[in-house]
Jmol script that loads the backbone (N, CA, C; Angstrom):
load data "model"
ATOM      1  N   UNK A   1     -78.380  27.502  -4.710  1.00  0.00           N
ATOM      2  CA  UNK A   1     -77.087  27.685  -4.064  1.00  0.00           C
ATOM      3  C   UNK A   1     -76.856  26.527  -3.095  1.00  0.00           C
ATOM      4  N   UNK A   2     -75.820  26.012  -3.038  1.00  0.00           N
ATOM      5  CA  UNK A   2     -75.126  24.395  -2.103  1.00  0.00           C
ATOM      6  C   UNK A   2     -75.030  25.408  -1.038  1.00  0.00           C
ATOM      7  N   UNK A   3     -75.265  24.664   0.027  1.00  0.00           N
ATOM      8  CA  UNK A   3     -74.989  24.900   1.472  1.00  0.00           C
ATOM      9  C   UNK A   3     -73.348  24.249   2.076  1.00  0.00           C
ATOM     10  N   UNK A   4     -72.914  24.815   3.029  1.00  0.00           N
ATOM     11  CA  UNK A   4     -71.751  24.206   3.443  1.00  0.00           C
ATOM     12  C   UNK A   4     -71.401  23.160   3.191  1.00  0.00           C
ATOM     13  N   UNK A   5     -72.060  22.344   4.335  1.00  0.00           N
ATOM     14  CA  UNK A   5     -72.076  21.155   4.292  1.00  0.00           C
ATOM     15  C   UNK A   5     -71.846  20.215   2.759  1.00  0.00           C
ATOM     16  N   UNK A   6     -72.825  21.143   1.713  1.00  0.00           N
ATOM     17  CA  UNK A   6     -72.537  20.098   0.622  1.00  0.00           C
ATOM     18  C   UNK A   6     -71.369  20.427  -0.182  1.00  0.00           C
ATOM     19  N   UNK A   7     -70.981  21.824   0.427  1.00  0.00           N
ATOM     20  CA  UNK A   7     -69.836  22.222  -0.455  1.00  0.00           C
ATOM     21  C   UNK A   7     -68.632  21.239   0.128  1.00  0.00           C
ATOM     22  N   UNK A   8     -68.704  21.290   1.221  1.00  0.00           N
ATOM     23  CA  UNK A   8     -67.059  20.292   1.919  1.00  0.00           C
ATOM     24  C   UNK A   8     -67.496  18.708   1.607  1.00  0.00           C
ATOM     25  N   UNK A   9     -69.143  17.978   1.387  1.00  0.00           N
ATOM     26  CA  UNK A   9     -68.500  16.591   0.768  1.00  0.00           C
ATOM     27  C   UNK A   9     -68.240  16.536  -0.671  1.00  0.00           C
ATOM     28  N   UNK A  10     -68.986  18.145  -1.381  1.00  0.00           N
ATOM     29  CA  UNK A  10     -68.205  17.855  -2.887  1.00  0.00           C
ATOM     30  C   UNK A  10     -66.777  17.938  -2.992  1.00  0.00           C
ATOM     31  N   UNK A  11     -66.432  19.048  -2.468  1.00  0.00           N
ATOM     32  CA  UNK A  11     -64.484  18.593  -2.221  1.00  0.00           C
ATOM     33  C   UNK A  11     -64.133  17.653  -1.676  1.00  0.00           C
ATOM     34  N   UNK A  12     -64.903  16.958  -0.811  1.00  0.00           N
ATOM     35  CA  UNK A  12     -63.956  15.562  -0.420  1.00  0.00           C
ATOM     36  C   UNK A  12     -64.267  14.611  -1.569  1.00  0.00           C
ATOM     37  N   UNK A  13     -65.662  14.917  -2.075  1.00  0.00           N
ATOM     38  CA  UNK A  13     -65.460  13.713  -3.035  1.00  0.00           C
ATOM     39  C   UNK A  13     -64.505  13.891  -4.361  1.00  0.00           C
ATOM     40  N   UNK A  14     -64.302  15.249  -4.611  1.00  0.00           N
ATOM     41  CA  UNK A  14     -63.099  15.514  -6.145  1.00  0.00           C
ATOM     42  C   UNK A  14     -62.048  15.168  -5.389  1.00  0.00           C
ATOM     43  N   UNK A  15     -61.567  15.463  -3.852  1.00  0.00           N
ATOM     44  CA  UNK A  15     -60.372  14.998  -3.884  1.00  0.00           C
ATOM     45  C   UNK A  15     -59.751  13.628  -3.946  1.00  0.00           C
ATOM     46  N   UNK A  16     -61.225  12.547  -3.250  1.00  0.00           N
ATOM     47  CA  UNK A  16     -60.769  11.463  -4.412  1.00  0.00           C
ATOM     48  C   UNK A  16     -60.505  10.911  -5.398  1.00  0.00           C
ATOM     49  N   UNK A  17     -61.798  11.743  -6.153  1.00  0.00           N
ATOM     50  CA  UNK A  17     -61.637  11.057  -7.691  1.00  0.00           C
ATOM     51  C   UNK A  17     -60.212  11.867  -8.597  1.00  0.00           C
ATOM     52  N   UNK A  18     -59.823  13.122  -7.787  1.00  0.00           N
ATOM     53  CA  UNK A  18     -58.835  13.725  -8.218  1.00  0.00           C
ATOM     54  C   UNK A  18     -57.327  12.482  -7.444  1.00  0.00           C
ATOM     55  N   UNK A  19     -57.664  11.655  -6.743  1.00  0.00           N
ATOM     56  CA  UNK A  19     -56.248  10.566  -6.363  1.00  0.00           C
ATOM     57  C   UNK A  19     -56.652   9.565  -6.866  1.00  0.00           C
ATOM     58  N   UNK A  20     -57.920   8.889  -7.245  1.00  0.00           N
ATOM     59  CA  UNK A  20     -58.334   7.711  -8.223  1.00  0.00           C
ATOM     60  C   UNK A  20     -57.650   8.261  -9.777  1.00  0.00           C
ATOM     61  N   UNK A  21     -57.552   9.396 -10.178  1.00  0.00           N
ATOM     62  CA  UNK A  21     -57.343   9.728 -11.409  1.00  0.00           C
ATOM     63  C   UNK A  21     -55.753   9.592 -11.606  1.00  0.00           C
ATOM     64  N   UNK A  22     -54.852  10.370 -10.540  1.00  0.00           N
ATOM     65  CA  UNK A  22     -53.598  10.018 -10.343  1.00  0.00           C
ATOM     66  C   UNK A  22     -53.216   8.864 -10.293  1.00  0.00           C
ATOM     67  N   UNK A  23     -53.749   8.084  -9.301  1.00  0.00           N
ATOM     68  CA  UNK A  23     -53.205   6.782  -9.035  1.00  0.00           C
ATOM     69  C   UNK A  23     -53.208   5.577 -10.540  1.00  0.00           C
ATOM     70  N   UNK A  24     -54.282   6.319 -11.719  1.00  0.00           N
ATOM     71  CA  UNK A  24     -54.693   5.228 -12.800  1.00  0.00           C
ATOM     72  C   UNK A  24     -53.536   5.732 -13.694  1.00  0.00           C
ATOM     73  N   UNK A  25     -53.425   6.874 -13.614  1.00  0.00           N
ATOM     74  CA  UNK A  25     -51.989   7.658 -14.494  1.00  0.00           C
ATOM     75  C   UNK A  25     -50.826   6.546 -14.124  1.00  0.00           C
ATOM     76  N   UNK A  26     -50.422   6.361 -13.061  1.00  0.00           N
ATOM     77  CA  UNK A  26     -49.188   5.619 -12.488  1.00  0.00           C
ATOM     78  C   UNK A  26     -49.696   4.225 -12.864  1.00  0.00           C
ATOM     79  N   UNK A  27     -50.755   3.821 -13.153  1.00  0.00           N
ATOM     80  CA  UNK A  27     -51.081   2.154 -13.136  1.00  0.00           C
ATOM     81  C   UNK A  27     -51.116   1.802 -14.648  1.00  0.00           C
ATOM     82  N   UNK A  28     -51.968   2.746 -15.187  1.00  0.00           N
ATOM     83  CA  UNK A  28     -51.434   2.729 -16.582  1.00  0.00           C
ATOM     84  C   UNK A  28     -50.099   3.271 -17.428  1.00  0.00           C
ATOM     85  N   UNK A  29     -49.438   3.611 -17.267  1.00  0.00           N
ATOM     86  CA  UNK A  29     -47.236   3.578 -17.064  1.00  0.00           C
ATOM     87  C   UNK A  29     -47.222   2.738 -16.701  1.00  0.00           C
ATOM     88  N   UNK A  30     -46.967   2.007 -15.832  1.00  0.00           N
ATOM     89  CA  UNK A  30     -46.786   0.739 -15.112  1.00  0.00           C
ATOM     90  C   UNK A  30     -47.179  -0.433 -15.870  1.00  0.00           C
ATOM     91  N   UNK A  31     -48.512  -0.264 -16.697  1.00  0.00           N
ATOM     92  CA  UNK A  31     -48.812  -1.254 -17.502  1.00  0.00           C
ATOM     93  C   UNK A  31     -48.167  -1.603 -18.927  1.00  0.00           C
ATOM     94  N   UNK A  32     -48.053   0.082 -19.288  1.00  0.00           N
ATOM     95  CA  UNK A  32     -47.743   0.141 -20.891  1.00  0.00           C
ATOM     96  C   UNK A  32     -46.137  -0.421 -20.792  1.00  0.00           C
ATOM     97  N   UNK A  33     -45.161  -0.505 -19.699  1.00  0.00           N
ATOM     98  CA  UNK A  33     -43.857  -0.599 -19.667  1.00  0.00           C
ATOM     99  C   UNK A  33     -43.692  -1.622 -19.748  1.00  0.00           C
ATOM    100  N   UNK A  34     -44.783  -3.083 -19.006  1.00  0.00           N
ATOM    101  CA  UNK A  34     -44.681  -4.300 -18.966  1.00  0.00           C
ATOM    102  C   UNK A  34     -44.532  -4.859 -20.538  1.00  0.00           C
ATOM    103  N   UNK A  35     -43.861  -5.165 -21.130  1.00  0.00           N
ATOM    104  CA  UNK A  35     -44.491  -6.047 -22.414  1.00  0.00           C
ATOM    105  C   UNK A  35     -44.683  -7.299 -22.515  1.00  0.00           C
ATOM    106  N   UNK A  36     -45.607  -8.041 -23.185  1.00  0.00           N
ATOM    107  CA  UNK A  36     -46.485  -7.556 -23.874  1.00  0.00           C
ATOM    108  C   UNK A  36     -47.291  -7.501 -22.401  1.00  0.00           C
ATOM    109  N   UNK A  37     -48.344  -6.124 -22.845  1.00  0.00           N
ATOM    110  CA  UNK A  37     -49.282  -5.791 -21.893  1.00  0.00           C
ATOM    111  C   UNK A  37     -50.872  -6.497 -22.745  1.00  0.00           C
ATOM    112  N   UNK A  38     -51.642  -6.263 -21.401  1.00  0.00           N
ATOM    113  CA  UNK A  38     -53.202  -6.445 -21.789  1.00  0.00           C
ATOM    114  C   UNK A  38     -53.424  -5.417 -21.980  1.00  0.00           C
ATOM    115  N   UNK A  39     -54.071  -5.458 -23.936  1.00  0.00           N
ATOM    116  CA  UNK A  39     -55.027  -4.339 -24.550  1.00  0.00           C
ATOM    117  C   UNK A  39     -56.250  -4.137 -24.167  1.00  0.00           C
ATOM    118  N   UNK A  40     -56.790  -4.541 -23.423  1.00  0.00           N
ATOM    119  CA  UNK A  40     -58.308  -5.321 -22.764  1.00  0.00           C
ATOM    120  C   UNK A  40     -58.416  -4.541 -21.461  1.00  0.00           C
ATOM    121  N   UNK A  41     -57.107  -4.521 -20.777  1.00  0.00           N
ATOM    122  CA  UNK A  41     -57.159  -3.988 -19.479  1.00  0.00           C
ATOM    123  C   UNK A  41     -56.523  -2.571 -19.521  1.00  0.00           C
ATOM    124  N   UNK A  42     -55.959  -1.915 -20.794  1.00  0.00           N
ATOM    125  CA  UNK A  42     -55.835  -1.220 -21.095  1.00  0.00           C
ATOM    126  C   UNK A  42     -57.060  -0.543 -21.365  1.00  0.00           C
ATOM    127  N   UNK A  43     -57.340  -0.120 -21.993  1.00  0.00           N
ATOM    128  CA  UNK A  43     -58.490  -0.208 -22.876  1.00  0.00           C
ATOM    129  C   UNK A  43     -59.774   0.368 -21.528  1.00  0.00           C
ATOM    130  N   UNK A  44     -59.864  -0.671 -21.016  1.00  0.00           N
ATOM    131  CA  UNK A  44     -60.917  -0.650 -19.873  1.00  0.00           C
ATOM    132  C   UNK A  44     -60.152   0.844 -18.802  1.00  0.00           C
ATOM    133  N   UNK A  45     -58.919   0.778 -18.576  1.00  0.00           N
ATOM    134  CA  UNK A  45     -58.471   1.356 -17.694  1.00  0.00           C
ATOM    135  C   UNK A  45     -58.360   3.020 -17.735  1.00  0.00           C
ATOM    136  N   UNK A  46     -58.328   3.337 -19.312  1.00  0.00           N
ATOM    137  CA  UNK A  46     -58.159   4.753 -19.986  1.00  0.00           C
ATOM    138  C   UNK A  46     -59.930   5.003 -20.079  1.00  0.00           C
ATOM    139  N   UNK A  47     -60.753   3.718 -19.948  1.00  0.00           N
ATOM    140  CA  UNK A  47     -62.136   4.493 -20.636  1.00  0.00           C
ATOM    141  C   UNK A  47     -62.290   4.960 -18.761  1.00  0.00           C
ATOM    142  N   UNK A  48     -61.758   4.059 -17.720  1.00  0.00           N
ATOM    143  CA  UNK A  48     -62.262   4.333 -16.351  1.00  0.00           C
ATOM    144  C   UNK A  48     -61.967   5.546 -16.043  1.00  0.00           C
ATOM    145  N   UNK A  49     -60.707   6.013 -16.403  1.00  0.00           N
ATOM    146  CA  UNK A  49     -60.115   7.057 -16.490  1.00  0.00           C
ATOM    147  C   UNK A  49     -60.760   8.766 -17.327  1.00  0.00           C
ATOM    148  N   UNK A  50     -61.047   8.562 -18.281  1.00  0.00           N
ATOM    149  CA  UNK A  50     -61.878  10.074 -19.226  1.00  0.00           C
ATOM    150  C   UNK A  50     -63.086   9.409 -18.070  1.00  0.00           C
ATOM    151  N   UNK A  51     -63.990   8.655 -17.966  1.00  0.00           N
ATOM    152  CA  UNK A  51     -65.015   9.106 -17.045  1.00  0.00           C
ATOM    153  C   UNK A  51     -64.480   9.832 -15.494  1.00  0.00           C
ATOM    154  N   UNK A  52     -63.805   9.487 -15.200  1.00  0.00           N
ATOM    155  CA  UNK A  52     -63.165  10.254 -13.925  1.00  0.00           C
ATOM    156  C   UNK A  52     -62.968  11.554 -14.156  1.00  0.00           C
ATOM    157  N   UNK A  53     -62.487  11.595 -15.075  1.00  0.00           N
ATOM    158  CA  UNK A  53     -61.936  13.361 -15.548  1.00  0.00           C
ATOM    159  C   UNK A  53     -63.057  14.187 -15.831  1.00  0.00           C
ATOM    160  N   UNK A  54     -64.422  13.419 -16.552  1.00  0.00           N
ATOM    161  CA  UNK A  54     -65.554  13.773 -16.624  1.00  0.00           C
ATOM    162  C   UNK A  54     -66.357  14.364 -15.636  1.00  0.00           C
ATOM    163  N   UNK A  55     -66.311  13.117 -14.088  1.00  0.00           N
ATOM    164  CA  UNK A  55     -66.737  13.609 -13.014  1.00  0.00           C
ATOM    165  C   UNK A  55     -66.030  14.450 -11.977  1.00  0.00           C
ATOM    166  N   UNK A  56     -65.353  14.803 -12.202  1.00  0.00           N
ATOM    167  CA  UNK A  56     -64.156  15.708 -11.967  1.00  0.00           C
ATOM    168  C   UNK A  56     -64.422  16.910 -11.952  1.00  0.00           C
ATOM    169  N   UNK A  57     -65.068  17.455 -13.573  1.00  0.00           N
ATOM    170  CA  UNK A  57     -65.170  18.756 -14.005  1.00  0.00           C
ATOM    171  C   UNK A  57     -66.319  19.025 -13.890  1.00  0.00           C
ATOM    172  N   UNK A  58     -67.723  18.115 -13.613  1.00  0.00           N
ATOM    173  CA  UNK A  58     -68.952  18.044 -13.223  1.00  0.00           C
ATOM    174  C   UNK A  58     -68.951  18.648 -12.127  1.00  0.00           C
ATOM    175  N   UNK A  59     -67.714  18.099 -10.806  1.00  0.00           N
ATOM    176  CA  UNK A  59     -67.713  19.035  -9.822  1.00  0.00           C
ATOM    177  C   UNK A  59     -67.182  20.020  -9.439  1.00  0.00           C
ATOM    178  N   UNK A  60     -66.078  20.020 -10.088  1.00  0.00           N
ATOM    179  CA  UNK A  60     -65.593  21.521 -10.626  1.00  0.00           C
ATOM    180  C   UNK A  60     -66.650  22.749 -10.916  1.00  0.00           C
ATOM    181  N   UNK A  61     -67.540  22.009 -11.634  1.00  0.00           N
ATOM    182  CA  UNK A  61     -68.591  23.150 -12.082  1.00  0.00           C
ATOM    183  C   UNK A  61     -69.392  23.375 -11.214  1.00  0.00           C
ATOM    184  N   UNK A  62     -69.673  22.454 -10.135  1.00  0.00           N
ATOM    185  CA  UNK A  62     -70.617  22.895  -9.140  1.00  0.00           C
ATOM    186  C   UNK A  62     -70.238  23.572  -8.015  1.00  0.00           C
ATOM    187  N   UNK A  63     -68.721  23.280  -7.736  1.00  0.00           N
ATOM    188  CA  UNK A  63     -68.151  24.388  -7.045  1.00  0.00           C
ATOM    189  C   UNK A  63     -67.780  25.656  -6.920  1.00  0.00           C
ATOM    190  N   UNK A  64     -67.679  25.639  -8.398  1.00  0.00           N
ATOM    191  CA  UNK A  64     -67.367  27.095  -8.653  1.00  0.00           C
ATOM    192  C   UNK A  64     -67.931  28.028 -10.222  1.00  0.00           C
ATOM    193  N   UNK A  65     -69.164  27.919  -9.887  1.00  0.00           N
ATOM    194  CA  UNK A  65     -70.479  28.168 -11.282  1.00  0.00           C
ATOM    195  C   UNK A  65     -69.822  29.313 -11.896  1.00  0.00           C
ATOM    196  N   UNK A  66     -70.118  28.576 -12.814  1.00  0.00           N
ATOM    197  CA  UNK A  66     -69.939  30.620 -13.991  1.00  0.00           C
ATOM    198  C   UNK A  66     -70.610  31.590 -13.889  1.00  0.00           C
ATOM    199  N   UNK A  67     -70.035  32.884 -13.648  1.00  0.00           N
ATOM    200  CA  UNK A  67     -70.796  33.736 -13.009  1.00  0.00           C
ATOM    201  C   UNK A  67     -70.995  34.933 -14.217  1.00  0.00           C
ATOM    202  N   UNK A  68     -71.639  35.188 -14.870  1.00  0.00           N
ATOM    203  CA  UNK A  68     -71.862  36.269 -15.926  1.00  0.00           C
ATOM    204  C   UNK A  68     -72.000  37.855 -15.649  1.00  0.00           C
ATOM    205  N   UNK A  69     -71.007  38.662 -15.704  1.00  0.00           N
ATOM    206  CA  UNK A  69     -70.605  39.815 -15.351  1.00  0.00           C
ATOM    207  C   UNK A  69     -71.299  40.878 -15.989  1.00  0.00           C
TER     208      UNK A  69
END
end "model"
wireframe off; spacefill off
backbone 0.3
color backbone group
């Protein structure tokens, strides 16, 4: 079981990666609108992105465990 303390820096840390994840949503729009865009920096920017969403739900899960009834 997480203790306080680690419970409030795991929410501070999703609530970044939960505004790193937003902010790549708006950067990638922003990119795809430019034409021609970089496929390269594309590319790089969507893989930065599913890992974010990845670590995201990693802490999702540690915040709030499945509990079997």
């Amino acid at each position: 079981m997480i203790d306080d303390d680690e419970t409030n820096a795991l929410r501070h840390k999703l609530e970044g990666l939960l505004l790193e994840h937003r902010d790549l949503d708006e950067v990638i729009a922003r990119l795809m609108d430019t034409a021609p865009y970089d496929m390269l920096q594309l590319q790089r920017l969507k893989k930065r992105k599913l890992a974010l969403k990845d670590d995201i739900a990693r802490l999702q899960n540690r915040l709030t465990p499945d509990i079997i009834a």
